[in-house]
C-alpha positions, 0 to 999 in steps of 0.5 A: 500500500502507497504511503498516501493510500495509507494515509488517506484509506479509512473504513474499506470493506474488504472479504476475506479472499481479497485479503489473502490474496493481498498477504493480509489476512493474518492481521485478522487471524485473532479475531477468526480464530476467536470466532472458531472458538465459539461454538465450544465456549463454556461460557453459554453466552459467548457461545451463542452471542452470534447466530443466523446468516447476517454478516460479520464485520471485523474492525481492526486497530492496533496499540501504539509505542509512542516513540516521541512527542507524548504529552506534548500532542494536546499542545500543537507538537510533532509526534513520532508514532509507531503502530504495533503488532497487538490489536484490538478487533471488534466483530459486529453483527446486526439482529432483531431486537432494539439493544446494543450488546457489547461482549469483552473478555476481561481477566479470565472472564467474559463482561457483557452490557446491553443499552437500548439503541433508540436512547442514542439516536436523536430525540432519545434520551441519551441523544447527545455525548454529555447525557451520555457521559453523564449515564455512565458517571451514575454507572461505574462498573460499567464504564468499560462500555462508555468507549464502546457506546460513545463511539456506536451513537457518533457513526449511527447518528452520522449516518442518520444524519446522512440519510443512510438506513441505521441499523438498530439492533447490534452485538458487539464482541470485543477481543484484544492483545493490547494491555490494558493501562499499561501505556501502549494506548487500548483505549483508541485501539477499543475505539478505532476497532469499533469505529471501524466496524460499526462504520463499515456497516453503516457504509461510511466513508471516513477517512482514516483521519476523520475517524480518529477525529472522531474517537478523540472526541467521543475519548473526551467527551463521553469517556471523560479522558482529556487525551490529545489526537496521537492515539487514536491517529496512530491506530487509524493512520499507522503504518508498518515498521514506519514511525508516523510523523503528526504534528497536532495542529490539530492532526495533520500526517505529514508523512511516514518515516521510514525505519533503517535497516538495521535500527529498531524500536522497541517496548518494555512494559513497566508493569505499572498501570496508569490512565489518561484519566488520573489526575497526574496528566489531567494536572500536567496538561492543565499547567500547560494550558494555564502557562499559555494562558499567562503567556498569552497575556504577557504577550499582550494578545487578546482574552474573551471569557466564554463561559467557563473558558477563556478565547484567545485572539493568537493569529502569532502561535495558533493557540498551540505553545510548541509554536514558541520558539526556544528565545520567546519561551525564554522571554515571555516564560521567565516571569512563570511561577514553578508552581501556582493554585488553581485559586490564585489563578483564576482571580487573575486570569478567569480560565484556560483555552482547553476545552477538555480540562477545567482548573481546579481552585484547590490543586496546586499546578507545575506551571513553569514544567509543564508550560516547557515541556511541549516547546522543548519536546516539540525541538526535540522530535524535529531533531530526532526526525532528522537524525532518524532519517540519517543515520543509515549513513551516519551511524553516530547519529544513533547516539544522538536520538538517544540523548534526546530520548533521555533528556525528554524521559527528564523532562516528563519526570520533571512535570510529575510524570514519571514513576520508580518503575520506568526510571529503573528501566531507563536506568537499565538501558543507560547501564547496557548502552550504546556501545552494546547498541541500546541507544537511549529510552524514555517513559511513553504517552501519559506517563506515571507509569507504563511503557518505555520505549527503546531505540537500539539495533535490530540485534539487541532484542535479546538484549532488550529481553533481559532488561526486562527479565532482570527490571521483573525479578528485581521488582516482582511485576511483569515486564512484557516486551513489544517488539514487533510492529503492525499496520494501522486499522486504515492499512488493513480496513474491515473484513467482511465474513458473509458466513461462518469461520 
């Protein structure tokens, strides 16, 4: 597939014979062997959770390893972005009755939910993602589903909208091999699958970055999560063995870097959970909103309430901070206190300009760390971009890139992102080294725990192996490795089963 055939594709409806003939099939190769497996489940409900003849669509996305960038994505950076083998795939077939039936293994057991579909469409009583989120806030044992029901209203009411017939009755059987928490990104991987298979059924004709619009916003305002775009752009749009290069203002591919022979990145699984949910990120990104909101002023650019929010008239950045330059970050960000209350704050600046965070009066906030962070990220993963793409030539250059992983690995400790766990990993990679041709490492995505990623040579996925060996027998907690990559769901598209496995 042509890089912008990969960029562009989106909810492609594909048989399975075409898929075999194109090499593809064994991307879906989980979800069949899931549905083979059925018939002989000892749960009675997964057992028969599918019948009659109406056809299978099979949504596929994939994790992410988040090589470079991270938490500075919902401040306008460029983002480095590696899709991984492990997927999540969510089958979808339609039947009689008005509900909307989700399936999902969890642990060793099988989790189902059901919500009557006419509530989601317009003029139901859930019509909208507010009264929606607001539902699943009075149910948090099921907040699970949330990912799953958010992205269900946003395609059933597009295509209403559009004039397409809507189909009522649905079951949804979600299976996975991305962990759950662990830094890698389940999350867009749960929504673009969904997305891709209610999609396709519904006959829309996204576009693989229209979709992950789509998710990140059911992600904010149904889940309740302020994730930036990178996850669910990198499990749309990703492409094999290629890093995706982002940049998020708001979400612009503009290209895929390709990764040297002999070069690899890899992941180790700290085995500590975290969520875009927690206060750690939700904190460390509303710094950031608030140290542009008080560079803003400083600048002298215009500020409107708008109701809780504040708008800022900023034709010089664009509203993003990974637009200052390294000289006006250091002009206009001297004055910025290391750290401030949400009260003190708000007596002098009325609110921030994100719409997905809120500045609580009685959290104290790492403004100056979090307000650097994106502009200094956002140098870095220019620069790591251009060394990546010359080091085939220039072997030293290998060392560079890992400089600027440790030194962003710094920089997410130094906002309150970091935890025990990933820093001895990172430590761990530094003792093995360059010379040994493990280049450098750094915490992934919303930090607090879960991935490292790892530059190293293709060769020293042993090595890498046994950092994760030693990290798990020194700490008591599993240390998974990812080290193989796969195609974004827009590469592979939707596979249609019209009858049995």
């Amino acid at each position: 597939m042509s890089e912008r055939t990969a960029e562009r594709s989106g909810i492609v409806a594909r048989t399975l014979a075409e898929l075999r003939d194109a090499g593809e099939a064994v991307w879906f190769e989980g979800a069949l062997d899931r549905l083979r497996s059925m018939p002989n489940a000892a749960d009675e409900r997964v057992r028969n959770f599918f019948s009659g003849d109406a056809p299978i669509y099979i949504g596929r996305a994939p994790g992410r390893l988040d090589v470079m960038g991270g938490i500075a994505d919902y401040s306008g950076s460029l983002v480095l972005e590696l899709p991984l083998e492990c997927a999540t795939f969510a089958m979808l077939q339609t039947h009689s009755s008005s509900t909307c039936t989700i399936a999902t293994r969890r642990g060793e057991k099988c989790e189902l939910f059901s919500i009557d579909t006419p509530r989601l469409m317009l003029g139901g009583a859930l019509d909208t993602p507010r009264a929606l989120a607001a539902w699943f806030a009075e149910r948090k044992g099921d907040h699970w589903a949330s990912y799953v029901v958010g992205v269900v209203q946003c395609f059933l009411q597009r295509s209403s909208k559009e004039g397409r017939a809507v189909p009522i009755g649905l079951r949804i059987l979600v299976d996975s091999t991305v962990p759950e928490g662990r830094g890698v990104s389940s999350s867009a991987a749960l929504e673009v699958a969904v997305a891709m298979a209610v999609g396709a059924l519904c006959g829309d004709t996204a576009s693989a970055t229209e979709l992950a619009t789509l998710c990140q916003r059911v992600e904010n305002t149904v889940v309740g999560a302020p994730c930036g775009i990178m996850d669910q752009m990198t499990s749309a749009c990703g492409r094999r063995d290629n890093l995706l290069r982002l940049l998020c203002q708001p979400g612009t591919v503009e290209g895929y870097v390709e990764i040297p022979d002999g070069y690899r990145f890899y992941g180790i699984d700290s085995g500590i959970s975290h969520a875009v949910t927690g206060a750690d990120y939700g904190t460390v990104r509303t710094a950031a909103f608030m140290g542009y909101r008080m560079i803003a002023a400083r600048a002298g650019l215009s500020a409107t309430p708008a109701g809780s929010r504040v708008w800022v008239d900023d034709s010089r950045w664009g509203g993003y901070l990974a637009n200052l330059s390294d000289y006006e970050l250091a002009e206009l960000a001297s004055a910025l206190p290391d750290g401030m209350s949400g009260r003190e704050f708000l007596e002098r600046y009325d609110g921030i300009t994100d719409a997905v965070t809120t500045v609580s009066a009685a959290r104290q906030y790492p403004v100056r760390a979090a307000t650097e962070h994106p502009v200094r990220e956002h140098a870095r993963v220019r620069q790591f971009a251009d060394l990546l793409a010359s080091v085939a030539r220039r072997p030293e250059a290998a060392a560079e890139m890992g400089r600027l992983m440790y030194e962003s690995h710094r920089s997410y400790g130094a906002c309150g992102l970091g935890s025990e766990g990933t820093d001895r990993i990172v430590e761990m990679i530094t003792e093995v080294g360059a010379k040994r041709g493990l280049f450098g490492a750094k915490i992934t995505g919303g930090g607090s725990g879960g991935t490292v990623a790892v530059f190293g040579t293709s060769d020293s996925a042993e090595l890498v192996r046994d950092v994760a060996s030693r990290y798990s027998t020194e700490t008591h907690r599993s240390a998974r490795v990812f080290a193989d990559s796969g195609p974004g769901a827009g590469e592979v598209g939707v596979l249609v089963l019209a009858g049995r496995v």
